[in-house]
SENU-614189 format. One line per 10 residues: number of its first residue (from 1); their letters; for each residue x, y, z of N, C-alpha, C. Coordinates in nm, 4 decimals. Example, Ala and Ser with C-alpha at 12.3 -4.5 7.8 and 13.67 -1.06 7.14 Angstrom:
2
1> as> 1.3190/-0.5690/0.7800/1.2300/-0.4500/0.7800/1.3200/-0.3300/0.7800; 1.2850/-0.2250/0.7080/1.3670/-0.1060/0.7140/1.2900/0.0030/0.7870
This chain:
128
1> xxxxxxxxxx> 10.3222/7.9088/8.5593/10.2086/7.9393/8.4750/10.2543/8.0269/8.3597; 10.2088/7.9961/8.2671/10.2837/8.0519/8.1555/10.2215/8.2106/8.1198; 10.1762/8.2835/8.1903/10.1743/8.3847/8.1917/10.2607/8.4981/8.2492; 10.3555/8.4263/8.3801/10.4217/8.4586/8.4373/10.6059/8.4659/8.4015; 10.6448/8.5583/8.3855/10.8146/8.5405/8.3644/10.8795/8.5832/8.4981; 10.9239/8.4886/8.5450/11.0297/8.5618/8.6737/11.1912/8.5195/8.6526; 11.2410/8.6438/8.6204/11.4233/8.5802/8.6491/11.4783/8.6611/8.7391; 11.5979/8.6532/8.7373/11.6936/8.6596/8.8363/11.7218/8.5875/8.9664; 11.7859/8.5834/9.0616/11.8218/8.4958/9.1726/11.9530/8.4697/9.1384; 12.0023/8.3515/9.2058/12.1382/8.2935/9.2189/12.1789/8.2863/9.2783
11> xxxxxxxxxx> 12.3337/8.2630/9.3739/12.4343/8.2652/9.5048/12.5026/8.3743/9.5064; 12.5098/8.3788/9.6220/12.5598/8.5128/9.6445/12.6041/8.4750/9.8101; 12.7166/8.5756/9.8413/12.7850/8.5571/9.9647/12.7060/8.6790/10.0840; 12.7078/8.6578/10.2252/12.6006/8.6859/10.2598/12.6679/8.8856/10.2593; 12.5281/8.8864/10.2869/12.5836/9.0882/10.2316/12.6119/9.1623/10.0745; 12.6018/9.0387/10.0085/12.5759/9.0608/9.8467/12.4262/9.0764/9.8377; 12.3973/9.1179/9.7129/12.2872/9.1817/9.6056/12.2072/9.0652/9.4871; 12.0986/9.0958/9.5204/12.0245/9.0139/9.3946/11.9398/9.1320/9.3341; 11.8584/9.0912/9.2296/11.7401/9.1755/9.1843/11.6580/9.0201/9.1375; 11.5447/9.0010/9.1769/11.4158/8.9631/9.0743/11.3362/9.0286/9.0120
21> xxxxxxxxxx> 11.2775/8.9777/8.9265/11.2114/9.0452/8.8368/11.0483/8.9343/8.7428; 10.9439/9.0158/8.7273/10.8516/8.9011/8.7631/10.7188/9.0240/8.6740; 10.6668/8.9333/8.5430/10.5575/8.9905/8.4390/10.5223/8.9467/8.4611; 10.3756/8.9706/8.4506/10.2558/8.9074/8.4193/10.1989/8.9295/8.3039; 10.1484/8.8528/8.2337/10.0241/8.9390/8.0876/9.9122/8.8994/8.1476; 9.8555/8.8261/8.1966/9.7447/8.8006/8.2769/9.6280/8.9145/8.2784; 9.7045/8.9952/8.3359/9.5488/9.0855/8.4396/9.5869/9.2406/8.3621; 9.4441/9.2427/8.2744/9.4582/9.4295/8.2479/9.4017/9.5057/8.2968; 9.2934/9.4918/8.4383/9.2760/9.5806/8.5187/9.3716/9.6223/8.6284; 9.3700/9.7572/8.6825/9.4249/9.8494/8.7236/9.4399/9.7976/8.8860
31> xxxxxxxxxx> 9.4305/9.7295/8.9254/9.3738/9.6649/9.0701/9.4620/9.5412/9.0530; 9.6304/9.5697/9.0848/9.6867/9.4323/9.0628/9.7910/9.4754/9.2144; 9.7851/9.3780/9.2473/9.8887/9.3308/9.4037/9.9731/9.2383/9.3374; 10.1303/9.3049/9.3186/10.2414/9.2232/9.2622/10.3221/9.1658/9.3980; 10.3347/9.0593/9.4024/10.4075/9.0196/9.5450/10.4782/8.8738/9.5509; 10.5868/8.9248/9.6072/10.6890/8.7858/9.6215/10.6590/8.7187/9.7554; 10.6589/8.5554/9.7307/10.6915/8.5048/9.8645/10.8309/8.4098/9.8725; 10.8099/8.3565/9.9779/10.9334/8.2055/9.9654/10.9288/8.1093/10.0337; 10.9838/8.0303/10.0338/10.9939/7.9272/10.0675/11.1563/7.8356/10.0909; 11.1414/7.8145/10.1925/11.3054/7.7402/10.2091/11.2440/7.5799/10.2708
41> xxxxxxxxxx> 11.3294/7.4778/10.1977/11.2772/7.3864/10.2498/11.2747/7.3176/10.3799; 11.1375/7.2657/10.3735/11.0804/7.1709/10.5237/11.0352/7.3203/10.6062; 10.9987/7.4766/10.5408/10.9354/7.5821/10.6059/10.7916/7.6323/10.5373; 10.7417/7.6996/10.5774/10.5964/7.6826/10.5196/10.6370/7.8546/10.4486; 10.5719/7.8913/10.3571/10.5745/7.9838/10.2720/10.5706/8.1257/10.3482; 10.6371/8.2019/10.3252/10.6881/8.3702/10.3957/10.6282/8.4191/10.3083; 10.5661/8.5573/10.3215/10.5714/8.6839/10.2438/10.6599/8.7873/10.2702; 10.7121/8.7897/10.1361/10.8370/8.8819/10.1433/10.8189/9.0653/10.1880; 10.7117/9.0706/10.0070/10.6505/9.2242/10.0199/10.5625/9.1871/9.8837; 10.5231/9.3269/9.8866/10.4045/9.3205/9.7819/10.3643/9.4272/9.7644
51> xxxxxxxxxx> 10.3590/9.4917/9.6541/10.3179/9.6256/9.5684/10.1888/9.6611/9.5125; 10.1416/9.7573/9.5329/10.0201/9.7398/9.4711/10.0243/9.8363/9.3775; 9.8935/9.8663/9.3210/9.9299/9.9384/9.1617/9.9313/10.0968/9.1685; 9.8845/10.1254/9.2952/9.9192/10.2821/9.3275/10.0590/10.2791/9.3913; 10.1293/10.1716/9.4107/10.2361/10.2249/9.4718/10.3039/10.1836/9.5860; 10.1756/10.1384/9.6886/10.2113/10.1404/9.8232/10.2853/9.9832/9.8388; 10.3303/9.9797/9.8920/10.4027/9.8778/9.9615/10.4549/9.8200/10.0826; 10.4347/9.6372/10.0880/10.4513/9.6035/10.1916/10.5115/9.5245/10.2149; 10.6064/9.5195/10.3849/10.7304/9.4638/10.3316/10.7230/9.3106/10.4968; 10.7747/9.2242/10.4590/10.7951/9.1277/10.6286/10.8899/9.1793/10.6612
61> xxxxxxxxxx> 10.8663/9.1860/10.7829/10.9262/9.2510/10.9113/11.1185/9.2173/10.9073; 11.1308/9.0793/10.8974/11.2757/9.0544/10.8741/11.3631/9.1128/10.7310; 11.2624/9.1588/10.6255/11.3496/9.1862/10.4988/11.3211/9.3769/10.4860; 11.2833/9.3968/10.5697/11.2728/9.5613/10.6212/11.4005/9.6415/10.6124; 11.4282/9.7340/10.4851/11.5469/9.8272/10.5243/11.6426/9.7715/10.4109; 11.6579/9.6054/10.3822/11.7388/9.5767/10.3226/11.6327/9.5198/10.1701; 11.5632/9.5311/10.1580/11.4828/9.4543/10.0159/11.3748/9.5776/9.9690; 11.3596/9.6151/9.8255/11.2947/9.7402/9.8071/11.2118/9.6742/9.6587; 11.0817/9.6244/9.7156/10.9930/9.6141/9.5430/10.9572/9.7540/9.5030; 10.9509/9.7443/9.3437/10.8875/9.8666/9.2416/10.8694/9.7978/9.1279
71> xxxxxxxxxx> 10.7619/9.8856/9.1008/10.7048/9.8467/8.9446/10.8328/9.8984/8.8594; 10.8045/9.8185/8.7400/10.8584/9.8738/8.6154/10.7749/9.9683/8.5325; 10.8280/9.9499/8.3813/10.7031/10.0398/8.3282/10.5705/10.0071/8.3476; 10.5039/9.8984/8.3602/10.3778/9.8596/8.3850/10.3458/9.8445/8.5210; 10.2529/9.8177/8.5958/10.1647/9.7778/8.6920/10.2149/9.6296/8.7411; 10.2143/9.5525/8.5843/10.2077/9.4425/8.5969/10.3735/9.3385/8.5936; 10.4446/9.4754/8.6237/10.6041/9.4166/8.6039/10.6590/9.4621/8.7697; 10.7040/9.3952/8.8574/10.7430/9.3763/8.9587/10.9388/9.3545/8.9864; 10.9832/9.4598/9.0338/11.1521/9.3879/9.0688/11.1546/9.4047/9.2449; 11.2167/9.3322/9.2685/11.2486/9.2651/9.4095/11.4132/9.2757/9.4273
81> xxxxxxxxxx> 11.4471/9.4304/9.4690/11.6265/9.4399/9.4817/11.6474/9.3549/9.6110; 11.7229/9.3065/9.6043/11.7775/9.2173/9.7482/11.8877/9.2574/9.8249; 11.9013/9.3364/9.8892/12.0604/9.3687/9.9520/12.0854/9.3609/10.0875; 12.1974/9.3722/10.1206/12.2396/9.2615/10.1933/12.1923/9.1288/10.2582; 12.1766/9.0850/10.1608/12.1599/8.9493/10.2023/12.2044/8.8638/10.3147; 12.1291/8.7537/10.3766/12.1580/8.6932/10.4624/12.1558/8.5438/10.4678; 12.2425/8.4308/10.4911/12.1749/8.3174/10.5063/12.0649/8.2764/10.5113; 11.9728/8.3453/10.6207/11.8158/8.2981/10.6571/11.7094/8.3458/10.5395; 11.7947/8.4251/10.4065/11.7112/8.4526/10.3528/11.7105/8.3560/10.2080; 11.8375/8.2539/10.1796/11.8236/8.1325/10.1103/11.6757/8.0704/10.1317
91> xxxxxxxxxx> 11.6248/8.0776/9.9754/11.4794/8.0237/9.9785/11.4490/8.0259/9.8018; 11.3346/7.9640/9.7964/11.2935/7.9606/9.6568/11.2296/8.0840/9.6161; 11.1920/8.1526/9.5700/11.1368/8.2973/9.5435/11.0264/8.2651/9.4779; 10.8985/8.2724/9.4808/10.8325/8.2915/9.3770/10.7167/8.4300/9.3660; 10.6923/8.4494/9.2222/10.5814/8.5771/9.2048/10.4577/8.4892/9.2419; 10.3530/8.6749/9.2847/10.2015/8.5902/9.2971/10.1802/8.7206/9.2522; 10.1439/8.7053/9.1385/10.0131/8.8323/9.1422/9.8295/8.8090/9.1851; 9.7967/8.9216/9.2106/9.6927/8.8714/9.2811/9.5892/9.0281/9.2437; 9.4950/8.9490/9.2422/9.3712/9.0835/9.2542/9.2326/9.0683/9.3813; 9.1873/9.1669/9.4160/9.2093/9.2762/9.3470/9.2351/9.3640/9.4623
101> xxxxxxxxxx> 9.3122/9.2987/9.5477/9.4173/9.3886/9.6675/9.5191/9.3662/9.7065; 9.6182/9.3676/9.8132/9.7278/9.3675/9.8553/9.6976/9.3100/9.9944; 9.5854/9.3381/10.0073/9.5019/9.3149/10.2112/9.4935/9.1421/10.1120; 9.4078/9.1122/10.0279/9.3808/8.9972/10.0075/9.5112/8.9068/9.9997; 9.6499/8.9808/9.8925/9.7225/8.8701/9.8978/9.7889/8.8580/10.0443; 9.7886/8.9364/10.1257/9.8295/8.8485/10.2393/9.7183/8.7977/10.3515; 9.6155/8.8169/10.3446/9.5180/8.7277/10.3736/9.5290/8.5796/10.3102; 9.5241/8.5651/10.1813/9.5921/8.4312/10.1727/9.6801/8.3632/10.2264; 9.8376/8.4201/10.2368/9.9135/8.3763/10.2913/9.8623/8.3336/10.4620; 9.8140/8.4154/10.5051/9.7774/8.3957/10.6552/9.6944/8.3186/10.6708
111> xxxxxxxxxx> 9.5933/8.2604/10.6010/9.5099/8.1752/10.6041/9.5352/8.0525/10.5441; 9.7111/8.0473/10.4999/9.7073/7.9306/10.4308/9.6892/7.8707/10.3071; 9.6156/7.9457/10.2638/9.5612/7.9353/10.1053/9.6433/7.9613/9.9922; 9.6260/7.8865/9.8694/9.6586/7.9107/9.7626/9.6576/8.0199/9.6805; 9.7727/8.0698/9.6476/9.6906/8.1622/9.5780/9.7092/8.1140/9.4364; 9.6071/8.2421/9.3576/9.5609/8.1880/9.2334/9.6684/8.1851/9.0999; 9.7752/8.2458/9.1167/9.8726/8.2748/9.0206/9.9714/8.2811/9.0873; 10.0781/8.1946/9.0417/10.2368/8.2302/9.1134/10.3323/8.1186/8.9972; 10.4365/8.2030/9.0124/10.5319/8.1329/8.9145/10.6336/7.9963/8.9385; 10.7077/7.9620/8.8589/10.7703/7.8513/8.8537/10.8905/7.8563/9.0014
121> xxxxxxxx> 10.9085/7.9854/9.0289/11.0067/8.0486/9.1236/11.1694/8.0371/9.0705; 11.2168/8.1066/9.1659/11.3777/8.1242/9.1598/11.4477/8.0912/9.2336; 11.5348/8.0578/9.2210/11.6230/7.9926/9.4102/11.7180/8.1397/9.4235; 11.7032/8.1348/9.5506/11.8361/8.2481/9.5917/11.8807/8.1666/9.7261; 12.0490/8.1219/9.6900/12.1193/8.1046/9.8386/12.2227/8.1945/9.8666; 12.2272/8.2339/9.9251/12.3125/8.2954/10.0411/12.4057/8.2416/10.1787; 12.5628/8.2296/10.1039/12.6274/8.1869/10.1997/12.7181/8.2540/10.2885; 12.7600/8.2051/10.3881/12.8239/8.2741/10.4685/12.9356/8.2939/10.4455
């Protein structure tokens, strides 16, 4: 969606480093849930983590310890450090921003649903 810019990703050997990185111009209220998910194929979509605009953050249980989202200067600018990486974590990356919570964007995910904004994504593989 062309509101959305996400770069970074690429290959990397497992225990190497990525960063993503992921704008929105979209949304100028203060009530924005920035959050990555993924996808590896023939698997149904993960949530990675997800930031909200005070700060707090939330992370899946498997990328705990090793993956750290933060805003940039805006609300609406999201990076996703990746470190040490793992095989199981080769997948397509994509942004979702979402309003006007963080409970909602993973209520979507859990229910299956679409959400309303997400980007073109990024591939990240990770080999052994």
């Amino acid at each position: 969606q062309g509101h959305l810019m996400e770069s970074g990703g690429g290959s990397v050997q497992s225990g190497g480093s990525l960063r993503l990185s992921c704008t929105t111009s979209k949304f100028t209220d203060s009530s924005i849930c920035m959050g990555w998910f993924r996808q590896a194929p023939g698997k149904e979509r993960e949530g990675v983590a997800t930031i909200y605009s005070d700060g707090t953050t939330t992370y899946e249980d498997s990328v705990k310890g090793r993956f750290t989202i933060s805003h940039g200067n805006t609300q609406r600018t999201a990076y996703l450090q990746m470190d040490n990486l793992k095989p199981e974590d080769t997948a397509m990356y994509y942004c979702a921003p979402e309003v006007p919570s963080c409970r909602e964007w993973w209520s979507l995910l859990r229910e299956r649903k679409n959400f309303r904004n997400w980007g073109r994504g990024t591939q990240v593989a990770v080999s052994s």
